[in-house]
C-alpha positions as MATLAB code, in Angstrom:
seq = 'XXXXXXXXXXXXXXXXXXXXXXXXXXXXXXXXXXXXXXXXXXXXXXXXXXXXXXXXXXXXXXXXXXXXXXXXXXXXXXXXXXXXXXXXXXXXXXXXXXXXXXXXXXXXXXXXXXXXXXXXXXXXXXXXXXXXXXXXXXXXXXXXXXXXXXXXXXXXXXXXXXXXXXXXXXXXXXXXXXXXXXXXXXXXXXXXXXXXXXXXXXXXXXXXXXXXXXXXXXXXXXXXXXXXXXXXXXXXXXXXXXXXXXXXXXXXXXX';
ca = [
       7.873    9.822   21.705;
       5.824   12.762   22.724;
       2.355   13.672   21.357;
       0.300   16.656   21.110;
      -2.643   17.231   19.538;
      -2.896   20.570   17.814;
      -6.873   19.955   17.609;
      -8.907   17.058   18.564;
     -12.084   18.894   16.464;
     -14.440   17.136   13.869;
     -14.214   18.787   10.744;
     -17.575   21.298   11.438;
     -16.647   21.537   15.357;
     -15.673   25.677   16.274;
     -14.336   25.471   19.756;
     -12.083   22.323   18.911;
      -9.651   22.704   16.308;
      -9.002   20.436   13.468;
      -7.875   17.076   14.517;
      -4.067   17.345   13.586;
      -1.116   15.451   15.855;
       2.369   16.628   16.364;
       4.584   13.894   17.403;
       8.028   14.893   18.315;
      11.292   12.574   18.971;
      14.788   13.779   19.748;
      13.404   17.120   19.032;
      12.271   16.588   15.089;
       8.669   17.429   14.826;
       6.253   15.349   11.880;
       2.824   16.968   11.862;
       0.087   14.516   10.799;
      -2.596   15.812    9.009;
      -2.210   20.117    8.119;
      -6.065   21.218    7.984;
      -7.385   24.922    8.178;
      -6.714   25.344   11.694;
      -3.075   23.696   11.676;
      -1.287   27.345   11.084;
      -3.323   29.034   13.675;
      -2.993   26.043   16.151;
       1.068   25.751   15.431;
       1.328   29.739   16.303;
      -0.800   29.689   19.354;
       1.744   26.672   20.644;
       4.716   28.522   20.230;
       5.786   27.125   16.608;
       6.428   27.763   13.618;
       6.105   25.965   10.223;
       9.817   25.706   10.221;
      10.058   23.731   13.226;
       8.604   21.243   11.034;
      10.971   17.990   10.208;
       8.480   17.150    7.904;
       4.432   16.532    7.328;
       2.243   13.624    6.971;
      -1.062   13.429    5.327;
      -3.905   11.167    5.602;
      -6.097   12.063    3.053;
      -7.050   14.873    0.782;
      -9.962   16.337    3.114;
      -9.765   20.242    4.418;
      -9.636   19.580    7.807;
      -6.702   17.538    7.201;
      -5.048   19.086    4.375;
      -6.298   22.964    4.297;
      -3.365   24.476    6.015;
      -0.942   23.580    3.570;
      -1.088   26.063    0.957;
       0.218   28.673    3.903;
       2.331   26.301    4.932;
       3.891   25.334    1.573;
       4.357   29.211    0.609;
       5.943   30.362    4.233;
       8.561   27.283    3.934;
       9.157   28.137    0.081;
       9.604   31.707    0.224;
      10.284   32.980    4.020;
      12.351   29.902    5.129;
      13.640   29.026    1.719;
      13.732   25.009    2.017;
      11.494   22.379    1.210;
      10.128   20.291    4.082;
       9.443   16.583    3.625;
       5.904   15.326    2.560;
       4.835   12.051    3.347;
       1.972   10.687    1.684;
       0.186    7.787    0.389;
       1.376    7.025   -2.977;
      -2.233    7.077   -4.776;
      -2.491   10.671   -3.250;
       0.285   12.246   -4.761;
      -1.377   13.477   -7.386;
      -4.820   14.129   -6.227;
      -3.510   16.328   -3.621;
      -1.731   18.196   -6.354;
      -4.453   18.576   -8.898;
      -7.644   18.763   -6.826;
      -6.551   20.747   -3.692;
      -3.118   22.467   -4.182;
      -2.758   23.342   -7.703;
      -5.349   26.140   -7.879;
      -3.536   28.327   -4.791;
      -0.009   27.031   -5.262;
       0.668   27.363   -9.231;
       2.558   29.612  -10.419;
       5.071   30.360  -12.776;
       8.011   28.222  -12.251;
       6.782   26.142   -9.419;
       3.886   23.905  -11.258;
       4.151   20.845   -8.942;
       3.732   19.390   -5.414;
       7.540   18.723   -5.526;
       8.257   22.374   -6.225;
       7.320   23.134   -2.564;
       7.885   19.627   -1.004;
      10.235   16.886   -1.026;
       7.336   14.385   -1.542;
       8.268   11.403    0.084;
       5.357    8.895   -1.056;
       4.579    5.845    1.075;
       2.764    2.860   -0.129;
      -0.042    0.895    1.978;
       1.574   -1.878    3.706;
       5.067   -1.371    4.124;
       6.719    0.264    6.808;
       8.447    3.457    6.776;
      11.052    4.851    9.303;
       9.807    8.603    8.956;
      11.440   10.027   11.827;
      14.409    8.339   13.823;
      12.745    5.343   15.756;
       9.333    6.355   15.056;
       8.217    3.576   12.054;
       4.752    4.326   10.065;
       2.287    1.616    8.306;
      -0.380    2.963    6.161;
      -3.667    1.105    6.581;
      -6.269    1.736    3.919;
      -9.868    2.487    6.317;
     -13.132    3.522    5.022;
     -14.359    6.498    5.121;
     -15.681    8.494    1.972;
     -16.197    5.686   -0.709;
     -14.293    5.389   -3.646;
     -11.898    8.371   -2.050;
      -8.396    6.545   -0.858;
      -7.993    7.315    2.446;
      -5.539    5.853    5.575;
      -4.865    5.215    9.034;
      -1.462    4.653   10.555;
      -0.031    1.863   12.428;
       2.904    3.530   14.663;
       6.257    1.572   15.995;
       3.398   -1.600   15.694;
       1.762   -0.585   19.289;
       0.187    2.007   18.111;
      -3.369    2.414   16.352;
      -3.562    6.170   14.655;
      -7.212    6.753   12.667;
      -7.200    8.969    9.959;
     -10.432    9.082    9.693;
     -12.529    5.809    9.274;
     -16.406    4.210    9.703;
     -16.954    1.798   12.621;
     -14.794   -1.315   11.365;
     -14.816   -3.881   14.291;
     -13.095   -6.573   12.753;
     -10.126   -4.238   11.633;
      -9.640   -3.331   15.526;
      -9.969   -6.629   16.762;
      -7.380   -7.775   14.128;
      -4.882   -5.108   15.540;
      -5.347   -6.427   18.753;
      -5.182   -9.792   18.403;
      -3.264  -10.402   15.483;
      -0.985   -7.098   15.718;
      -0.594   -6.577   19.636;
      -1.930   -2.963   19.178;
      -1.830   -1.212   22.502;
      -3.083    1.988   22.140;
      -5.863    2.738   19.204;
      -6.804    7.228   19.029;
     -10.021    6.696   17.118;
     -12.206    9.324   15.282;
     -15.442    9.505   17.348;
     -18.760   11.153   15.966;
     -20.901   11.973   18.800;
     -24.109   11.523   17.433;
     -25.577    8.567   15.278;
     -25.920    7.816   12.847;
     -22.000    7.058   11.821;
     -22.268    7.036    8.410;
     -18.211    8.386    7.179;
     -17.194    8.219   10.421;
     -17.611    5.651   14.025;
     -19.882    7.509   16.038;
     -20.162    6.879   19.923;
     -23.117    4.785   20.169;
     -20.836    1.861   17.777;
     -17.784    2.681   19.549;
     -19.480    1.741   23.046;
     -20.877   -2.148   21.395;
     -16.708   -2.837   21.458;
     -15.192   -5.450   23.775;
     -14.120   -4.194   26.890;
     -10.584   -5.194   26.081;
     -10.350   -3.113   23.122;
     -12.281    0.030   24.662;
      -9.512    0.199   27.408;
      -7.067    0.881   24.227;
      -9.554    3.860   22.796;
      -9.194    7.115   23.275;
     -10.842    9.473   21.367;
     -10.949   12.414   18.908;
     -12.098   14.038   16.226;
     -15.550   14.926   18.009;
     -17.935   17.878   18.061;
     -18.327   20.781   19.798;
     -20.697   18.866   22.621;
     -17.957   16.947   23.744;
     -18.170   18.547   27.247;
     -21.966   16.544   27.369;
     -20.189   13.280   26.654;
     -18.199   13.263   29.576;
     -18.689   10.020   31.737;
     -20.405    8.771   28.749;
     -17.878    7.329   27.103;
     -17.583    3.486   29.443;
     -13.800    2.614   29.118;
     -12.920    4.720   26.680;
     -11.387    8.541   26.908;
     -11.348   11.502   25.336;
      -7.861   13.024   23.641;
      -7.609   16.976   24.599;
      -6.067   19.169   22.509;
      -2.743   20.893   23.286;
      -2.304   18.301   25.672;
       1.260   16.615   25.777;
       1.302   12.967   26.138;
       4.088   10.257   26.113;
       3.633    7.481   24.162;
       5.676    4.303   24.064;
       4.799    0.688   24.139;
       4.899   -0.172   27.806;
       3.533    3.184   29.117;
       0.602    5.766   28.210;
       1.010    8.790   30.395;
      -0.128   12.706   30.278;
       2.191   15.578   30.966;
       1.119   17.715   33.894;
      -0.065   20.750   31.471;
      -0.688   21.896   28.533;
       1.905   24.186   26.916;
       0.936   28.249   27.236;
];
């Protein structure tokens, strides 16, 4: 499994992009998470939206979700298919009617599954959504009363889709799951009120910081350096491999 993080950017940060992961296996791309840098960041790596196997989306914010309208029209009327749309099943419609609809509606095509074959996945139970690579939605906190999720990947590894410091969920993963590796959103500054900030992050066990690495962080990352104890920081464009024995990082970044 190969990994590359289109952006590793909170949602306000300017010199990071969005935080949005392309895994790739046997050459089928899933893109996890589509926000309003996803198009831009695809294009400047060489892709296009039809490279795309299929998409996966944690929840219904715009740094996660923005790009789609693009990518929903290119795919609909320049590549003329429908690419698959994972996505938890209580955000089917939401996604539809309070971010989609307004851009995407038009006469015939007055649904999500007009532009996608919506694939929807339900908290909980495992789903094979690309050949070997198996995704469990985990329900985090992070806006309340807004569903949102996290995904555990082929059981090793710990994917945040955006969550508020939750120390007994990680420790659970580790001890109870055998989670290996754990990419965690990481707010620089306290206090961490929708997301884990830094400071919270740091009060961890030292057996579960040497699993964290981190993203979704500001524009000040560059300060932070050093500053982070066991953990360490994602960068974008960067291609790792991931599987459950082994954690390593490519020797560049693609041009």
């Amino acid at each position: 499994m190969k990994l590359q993080m289109l952006g590793t950017g909170s949602a306000f940060a300017k010199a990071f992009n969005n935080n949005n992961a392309l895994f790739t296996v046997d050459g089928l791309n899933l893109l996890v998470d589509c926000g309003i840098t996803g198009p831009k960041a695809l294009h400047e790596l060489g892709y296009s939206f039809n490279d795309l196997y299929a998409i996966l989306i944690t929840h219904i914010h715009a740094d996660h979700m923005g790009g789609l309208e693009e990518l929903a029209f290119q795919m609909k009327f320049v590549y003329g298919r429908k690419p698959i749309l994972y996505i938890a099943d209580a955000l089917v419609e939401p996604l539809w009617e309070y971010s989609l609809k307004g851009g995407l509606q038009q006469e015939p095509t007055d649904s999500l599954e007009h532009y996608f074959e919506v694939r929807p996945l339900t908290p909980g139970v495992v789903q094979e959504v690309l050949p070997g690579l198996r995704v469990e939605l985990i329900a985090t906190k992070h806006i309340p009363n807004k569903a949102n999720y996290s995904l555990l990947i082929n059981d090793f590894f710990f994917y945040s889709g955006d969550t508020v410091f939750d120390p007994e969920l990680l420790e659970s993963l580790v001890r109870e799951r055998g989670v290996q590796l754990i990419f965690h959103d990481c707010q620089l500054h306290p206090p961490g009120v929708v997301h884990a900030c830094l400071s919270q992050l740091l009060t961890l066990p030292t057996h579960i910081q040497e699993r964290v690495y981190l993203m979704h962080y500001g524009d000040d990352q560059p300060d932070f350096i050093g500053r982070t104890g066991p953990m360490k920081f994602v960068e974008q464009q960067r291609i790792y491999e991931v599987n459950e024995l082994t954690f390593t990082v490519q020797s560049g970044m693609i041009e």
